[in-house]
N, C-alpha and C positions, 0 to 999 in steps of 0.2 A: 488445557494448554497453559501449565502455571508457568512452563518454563518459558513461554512468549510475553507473560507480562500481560494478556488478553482477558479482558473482563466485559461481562455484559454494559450495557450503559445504564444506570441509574438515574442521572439527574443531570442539573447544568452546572456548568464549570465555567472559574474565568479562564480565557482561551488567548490565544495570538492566531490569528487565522492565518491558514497558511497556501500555499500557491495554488494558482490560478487552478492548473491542471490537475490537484489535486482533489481540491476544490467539487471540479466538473465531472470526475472519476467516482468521489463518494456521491455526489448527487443520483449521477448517474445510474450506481447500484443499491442504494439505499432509499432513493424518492424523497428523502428528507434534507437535514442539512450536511453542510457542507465539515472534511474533518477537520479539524483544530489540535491547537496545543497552546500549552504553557510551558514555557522553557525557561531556563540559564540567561536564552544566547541574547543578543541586540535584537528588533525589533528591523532586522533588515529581509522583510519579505518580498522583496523585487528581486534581489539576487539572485537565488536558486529557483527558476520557474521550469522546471524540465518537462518535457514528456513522455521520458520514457527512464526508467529507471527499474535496476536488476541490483536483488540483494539476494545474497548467499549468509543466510547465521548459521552460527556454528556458537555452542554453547558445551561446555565439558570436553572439548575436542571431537563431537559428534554436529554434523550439519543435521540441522532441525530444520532449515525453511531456504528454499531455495524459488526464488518469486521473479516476475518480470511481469510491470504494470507500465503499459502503454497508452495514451491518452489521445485521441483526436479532438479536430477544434470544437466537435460538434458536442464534447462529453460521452462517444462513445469511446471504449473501451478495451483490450484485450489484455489478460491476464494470466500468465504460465505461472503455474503452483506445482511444486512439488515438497510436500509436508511429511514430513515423520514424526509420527503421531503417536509415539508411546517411548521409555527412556532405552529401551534396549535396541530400539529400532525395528520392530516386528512388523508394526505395520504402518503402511505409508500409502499415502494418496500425493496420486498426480494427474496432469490434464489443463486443459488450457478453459477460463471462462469468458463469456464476451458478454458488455452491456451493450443492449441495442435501444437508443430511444427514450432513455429514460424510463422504462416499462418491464422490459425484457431481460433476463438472463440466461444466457445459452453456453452449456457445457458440453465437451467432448472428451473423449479418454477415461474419464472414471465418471462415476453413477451415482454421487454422495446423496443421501437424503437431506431435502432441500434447507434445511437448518443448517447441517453440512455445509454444502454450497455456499452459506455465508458466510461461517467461521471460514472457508481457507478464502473466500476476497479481503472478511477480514484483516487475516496476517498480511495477506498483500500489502492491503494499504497500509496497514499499522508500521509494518516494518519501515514502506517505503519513505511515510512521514515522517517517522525518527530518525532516517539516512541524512532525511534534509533538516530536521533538526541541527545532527553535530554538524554536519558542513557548515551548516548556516551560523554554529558558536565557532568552530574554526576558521573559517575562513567569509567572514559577513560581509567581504564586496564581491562574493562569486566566485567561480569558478579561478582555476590559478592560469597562469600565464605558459605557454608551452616551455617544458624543457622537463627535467630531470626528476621523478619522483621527487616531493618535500615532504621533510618529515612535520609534521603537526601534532599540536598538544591544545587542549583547553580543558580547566577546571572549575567547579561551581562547587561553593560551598551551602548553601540554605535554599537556592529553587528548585524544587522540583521539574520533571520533566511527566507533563500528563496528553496524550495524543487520544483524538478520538476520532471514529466513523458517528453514524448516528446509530449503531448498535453494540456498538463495543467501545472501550476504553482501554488504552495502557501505561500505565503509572512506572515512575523511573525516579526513587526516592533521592532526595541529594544529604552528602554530598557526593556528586559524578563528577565525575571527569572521561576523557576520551582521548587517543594520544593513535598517530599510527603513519599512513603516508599515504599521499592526497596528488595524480601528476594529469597532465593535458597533452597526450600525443604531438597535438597540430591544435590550430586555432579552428574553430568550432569545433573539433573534435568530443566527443565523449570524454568527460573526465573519470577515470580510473579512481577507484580508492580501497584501502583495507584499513579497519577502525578496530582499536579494541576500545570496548567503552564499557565502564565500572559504575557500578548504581548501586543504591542503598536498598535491598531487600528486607525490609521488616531489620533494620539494623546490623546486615548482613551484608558484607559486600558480594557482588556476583556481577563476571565478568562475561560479555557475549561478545561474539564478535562479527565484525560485519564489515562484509566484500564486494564489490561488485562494480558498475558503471551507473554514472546520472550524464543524459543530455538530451538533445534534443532534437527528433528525428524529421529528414524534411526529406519529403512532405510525411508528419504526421497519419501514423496508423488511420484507416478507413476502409467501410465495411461498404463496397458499392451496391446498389438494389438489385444487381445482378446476380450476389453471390450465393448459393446455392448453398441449401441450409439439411440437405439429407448427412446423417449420423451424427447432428446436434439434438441435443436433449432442449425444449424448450421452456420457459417457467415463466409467469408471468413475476413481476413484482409487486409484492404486496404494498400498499397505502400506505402512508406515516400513519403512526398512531399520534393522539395530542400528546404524547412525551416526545415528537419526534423521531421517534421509533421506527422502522420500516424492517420487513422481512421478505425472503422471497418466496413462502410459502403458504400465502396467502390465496390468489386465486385459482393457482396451479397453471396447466399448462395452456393452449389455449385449443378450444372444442377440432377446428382443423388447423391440424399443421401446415403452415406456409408453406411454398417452395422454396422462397427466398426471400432475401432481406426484405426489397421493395415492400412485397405482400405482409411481411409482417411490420413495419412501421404503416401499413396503412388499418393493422387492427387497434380497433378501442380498447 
């Protein structure tokens, strides 16, 4: 996935930690810590708190990731992926994943092997924390005020831009810039955006671009104990390791299948 920017995780990074919901999302699916970055922008991390955010990249004029990460208050989860996974577009995974509990990860629609399963929640988050990145260097008291698409630009000359889960990393050399238009239907509405944003690739400039909505759903996504869990694939998640680390392909799935949520927050 070189063209996501996606790297396993190595080590520790200085970071800016970033929203709340995000936060509860990597928790959620990784068992470890929460994602981060180091960016350009100001240090205004109250502004962008959303819960639910959809991004569509498109890199070469070809969409590569097309994602939708929803956050409930509890830290669970749901997460539509749809990834194109090789450059000419051959082959692509999609399907929706759910954290349940801080333990659990349950996938429907496609069948990834459970390594798999992580790299596309990966892109989810990775992407979605880089959305809040630029917003957060163009526009660092929030979301804008309703009226008429605004056109936006912001530029960084020497910081880097570095996002992580607790298994992945994605690095965004400077100097970036990001330029594109940023509007607000209605008040609390969803804010709308389309970004082009320019990063330094090993001395190389390389443009991606990225579309979609950030706000905040109310009442917030949730999985009730009622919900009924036949044609979800179930997995448990794996322990941090002492780097921090977590996988979901640790203890596997669990000996009986629940019927529903309820029964499965109530396994160890």
């Amino acid at each position: 996935m070189s063209e996501l920017a996606v790297r396993r995780s190595s080590g520790r990074h200085d970071r800016l930690r970033y929203p709340a919901c995000l936060r509860l999302a990597a928790a959620a699916a990784l068992a470890a810590a929460a994602g981060s970055a180091s960016a350009g922008a100001g240090d205004s991390r109250a502004a962008w708190t959303p819960n639910d955010i959809s991004v569509t990249q498109t890199l070469a004029g070809q969409e590569r990731a097309g994602t939708r990460f929803e956050v409930g208050d509890n830290g669970d989860a749901r997460i539509e992926v749809s990834l194109t996974d090789s450059g000419d577009g051959s082959v692509h995974t999609a399907g929706t994943i759910l954290l349940i509990g801080g333990r659990w990860m349950l996938t429907r629609g496609f069948a990834p092997p459970p390594g798999k399963a992580v790299a596309a929640l990966d892109v989810a988050a990775l992407n979605s924390q880089l959305v809040i990145v630029l917003l957060t260097a163009l526009l660092p008291e929030g979301p804008p005020a309703p009226g008429a698409p605004a056109r936006v630009h912001f530029a960084e000359k020497a910081k880097r831009i570095r996002i992580a889960t607790a298994s992945a990393t994605g690095e965004y050399g400077a100097p970036w810039s990001v330029e594109g238009t940023v509007s607000a239907p209605a008040a609390d509405a969803p804010t709308s955006y389309r970004l082009s944003f320019t990063y330094s690739d090993h001395g190389h400039p390389t443009t991606v671009v990225f579309a979609g909505n950030v706000g905040n759903s109310k009442p917030p996504v949730q999985f009730p104990d009622s919900m009924k869990l036949s044609g979800w694939s179930i997995r448990r998640i794996g322990a941090a390791s002492a780097s921090g680390a977590a996988s979901a392909s640790g203890a596997g799935p669990p000996a009986h299948k629940p019927a529903t949520v309820g029964e499965l927050r109530e396994l160890q």
